[in-house]
C-alpha positions as CSV (number, residue, x, y, z in Angstrom):
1,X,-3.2,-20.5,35.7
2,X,-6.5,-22.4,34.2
3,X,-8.3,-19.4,35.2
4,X,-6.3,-16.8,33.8
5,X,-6.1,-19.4,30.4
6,X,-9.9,-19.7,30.4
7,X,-10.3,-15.8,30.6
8,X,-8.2,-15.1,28.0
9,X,-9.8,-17.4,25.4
10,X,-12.7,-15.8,26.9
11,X,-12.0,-12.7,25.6
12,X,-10.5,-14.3,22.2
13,X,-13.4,-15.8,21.8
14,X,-17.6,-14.9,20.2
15,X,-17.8,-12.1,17.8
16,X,-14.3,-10.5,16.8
17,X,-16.2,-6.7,17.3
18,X,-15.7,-7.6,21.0
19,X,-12.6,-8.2,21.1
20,X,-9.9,-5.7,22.3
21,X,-7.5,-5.2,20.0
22,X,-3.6,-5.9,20.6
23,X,-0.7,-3.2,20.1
24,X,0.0,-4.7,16.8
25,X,-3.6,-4.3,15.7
26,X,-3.0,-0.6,17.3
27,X,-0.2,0.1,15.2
28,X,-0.7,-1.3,12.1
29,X,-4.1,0.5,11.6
30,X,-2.8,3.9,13.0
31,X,-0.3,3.4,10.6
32,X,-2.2,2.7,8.0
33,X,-4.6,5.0,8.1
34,X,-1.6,8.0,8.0
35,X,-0.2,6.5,5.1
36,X,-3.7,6.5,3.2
37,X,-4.2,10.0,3.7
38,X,-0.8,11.0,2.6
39,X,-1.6,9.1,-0.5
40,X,-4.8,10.7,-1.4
41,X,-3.4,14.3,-0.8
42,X,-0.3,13.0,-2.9
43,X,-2.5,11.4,-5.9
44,X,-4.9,14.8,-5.7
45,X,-1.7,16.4,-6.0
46,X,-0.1,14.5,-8.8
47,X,-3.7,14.6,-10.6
48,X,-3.4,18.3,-11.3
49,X,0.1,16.9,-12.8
50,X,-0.7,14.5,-14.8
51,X,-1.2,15.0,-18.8
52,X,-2.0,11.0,-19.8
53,X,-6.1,10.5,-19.5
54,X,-5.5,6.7,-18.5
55,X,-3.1,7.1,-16.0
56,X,-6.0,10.2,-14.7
57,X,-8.6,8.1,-14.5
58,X,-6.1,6.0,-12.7
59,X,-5.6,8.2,-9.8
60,X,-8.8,9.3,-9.3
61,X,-9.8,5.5,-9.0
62,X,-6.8,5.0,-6.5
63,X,-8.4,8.3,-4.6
64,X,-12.0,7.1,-4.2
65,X,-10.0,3.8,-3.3
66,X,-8.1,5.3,-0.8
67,X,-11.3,7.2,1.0
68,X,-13.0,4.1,0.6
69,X,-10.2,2.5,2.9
70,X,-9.8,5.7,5.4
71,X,-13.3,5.3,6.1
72,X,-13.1,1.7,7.0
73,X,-10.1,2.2,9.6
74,X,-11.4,5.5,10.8
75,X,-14.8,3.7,11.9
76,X,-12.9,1.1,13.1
77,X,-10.3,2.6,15.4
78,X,-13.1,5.4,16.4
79,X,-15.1,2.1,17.3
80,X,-12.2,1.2,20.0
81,X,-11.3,4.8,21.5
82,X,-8.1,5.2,19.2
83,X,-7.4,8.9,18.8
84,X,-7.3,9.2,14.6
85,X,-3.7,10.8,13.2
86,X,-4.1,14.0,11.7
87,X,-5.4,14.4,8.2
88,X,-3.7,16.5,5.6
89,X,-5.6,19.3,3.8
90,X,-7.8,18.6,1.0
91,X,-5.5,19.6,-2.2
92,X,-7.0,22.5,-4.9
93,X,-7.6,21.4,-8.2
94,X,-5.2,22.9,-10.7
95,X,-4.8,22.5,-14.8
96,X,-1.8,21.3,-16.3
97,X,-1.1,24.7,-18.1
98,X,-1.5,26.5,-14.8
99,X,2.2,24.8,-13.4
100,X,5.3,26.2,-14.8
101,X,6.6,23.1,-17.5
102,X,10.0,23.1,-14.9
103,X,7.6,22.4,-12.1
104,X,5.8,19.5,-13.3
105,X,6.3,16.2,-12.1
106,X,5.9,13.9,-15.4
107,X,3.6,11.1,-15.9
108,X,6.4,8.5,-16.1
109,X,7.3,9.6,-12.4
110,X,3.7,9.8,-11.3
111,X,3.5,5.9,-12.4
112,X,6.6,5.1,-10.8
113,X,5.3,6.6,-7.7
114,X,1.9,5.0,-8.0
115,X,3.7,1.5,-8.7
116,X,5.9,2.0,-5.2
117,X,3.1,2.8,-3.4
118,X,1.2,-0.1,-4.3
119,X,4.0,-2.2,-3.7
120,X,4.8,-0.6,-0.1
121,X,0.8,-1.1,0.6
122,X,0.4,-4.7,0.1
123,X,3.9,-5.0,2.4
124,X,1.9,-3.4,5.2
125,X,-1.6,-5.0,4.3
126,X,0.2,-8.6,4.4
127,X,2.4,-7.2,7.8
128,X,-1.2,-6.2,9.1
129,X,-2.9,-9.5,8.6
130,X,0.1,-11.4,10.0
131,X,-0.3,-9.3,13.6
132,X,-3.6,-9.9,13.3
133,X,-5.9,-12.0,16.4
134,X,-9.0,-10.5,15.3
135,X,-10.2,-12.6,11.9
136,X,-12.5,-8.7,11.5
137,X,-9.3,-6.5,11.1
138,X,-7.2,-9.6,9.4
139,X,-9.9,-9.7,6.6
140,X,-10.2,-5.8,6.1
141,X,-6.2,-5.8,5.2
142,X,-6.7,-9.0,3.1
143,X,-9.6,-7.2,1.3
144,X,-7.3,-4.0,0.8
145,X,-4.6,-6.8,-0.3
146,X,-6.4,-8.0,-2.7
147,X,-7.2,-4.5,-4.2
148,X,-4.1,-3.0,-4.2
149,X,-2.8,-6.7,-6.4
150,X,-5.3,-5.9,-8.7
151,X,-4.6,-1.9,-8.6
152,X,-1.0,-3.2,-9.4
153,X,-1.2,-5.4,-12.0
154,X,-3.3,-2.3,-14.2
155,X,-0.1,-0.5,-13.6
156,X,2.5,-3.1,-14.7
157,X,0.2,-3.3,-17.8
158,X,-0.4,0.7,-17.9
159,X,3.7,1.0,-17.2
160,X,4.6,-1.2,-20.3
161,X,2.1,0.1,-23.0
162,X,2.9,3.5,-22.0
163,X,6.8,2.9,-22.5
164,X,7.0,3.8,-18.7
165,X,8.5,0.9,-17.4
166,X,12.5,1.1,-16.9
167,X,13.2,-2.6,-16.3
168,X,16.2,-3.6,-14.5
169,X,19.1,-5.1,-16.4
170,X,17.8,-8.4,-18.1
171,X,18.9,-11.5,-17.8
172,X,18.8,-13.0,-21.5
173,X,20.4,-16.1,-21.4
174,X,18.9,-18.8,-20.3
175,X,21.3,-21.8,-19.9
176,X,24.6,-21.1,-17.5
177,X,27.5,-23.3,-17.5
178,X,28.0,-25.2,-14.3
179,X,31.3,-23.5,-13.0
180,X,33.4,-25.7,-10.7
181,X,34.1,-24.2,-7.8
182,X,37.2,-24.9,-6.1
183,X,39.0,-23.7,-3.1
184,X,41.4,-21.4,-5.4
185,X,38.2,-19.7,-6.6
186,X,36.9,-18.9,-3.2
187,X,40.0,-17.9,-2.0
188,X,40.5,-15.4,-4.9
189,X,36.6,-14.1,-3.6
């Protein structure tokens, strides 16, 4: 059992790089890696969309972001013998005036996309980090973390200046009354 013990932390042990990554590790990058190219066909898409300069310059920010990241992953699972998931084609660039106005997606919904995928990014970045045994792969999702917190913030900002930004239902007041609560009002629950 010591043996088997010392050859584990062996292998857990010295430069992360040599390390074998776990199924988690496996996954989450795989994963990850599909997702970001689905997003940068989407945003090239959306780009020949979108009307509002900011929320352009925007997407093509979260594009070259989103390469950035596919590199990083691809170099890394190509580094441990992972067969890559398939890429989508590279989308054509198109004007605004060249998509019928009924076949436009508007810049509100673009945001509102952009804003859920940020969101849905830093729950797998976070998810990544937390399988993580390798401190090397653990601090490339933390970086992309970090990004995509900062990438969402711009859009919170971008959402509310730009009228955007369909809060739910507010809660205004801001003192409630203690109410009693009896066994006549949970029984009428």
């Amino acid at each position: 059992m010591k043996n088997l013990r010392r050859m584990i932390m062996g292998i857990m042990s010295g430069n992360p790089k040599e390390q074998p990554m776990h199924y988690g590790e496996v996954f989450s990058t795989w994963s990850y890696l599909a997702g970001i190219k689905a997003m940068v066909a989407a945003y090239q898409t959306q780009e020949n969309h979108c009307g509002d300069e900011d929320l352009k310059k925007m997407i093509k920010a979260l594009i070259e972001q989103g390469k950035q990241e596919e590199e990083e992953v691809v170099t890394l699972l190509k580094e441990n013998g992972i067969a890559l998931p398939p890429s989508p084609p590279e989308r054509s660039k198109a004007t605004l005036e060249d998509i019928p106005v009924g076949a436009r997606i508007n810049d509100a919904e673009i945001a509102l996309s952009i804003s859920k995928d940020i969101a849905a990014g830093l729950v797998a970045c976070s998810q990544a980090m937390g399988q993580c045994t390798r401190e090397d792969i653990a601090m490339m999702f933390g970086q992309f973390h970090t990004v995509k917190a900062q990438n969402g913030a711009k859009m919170l900002k971008m959402n509310k200046e730009k009228g955007w930004l369909v809060p739910p239902p507010l809660h205004a007041q801001k003192h409630l009354e203690a109410v009693p609560v009896t066994t006549k009002t949970v029984s009428k629950i």
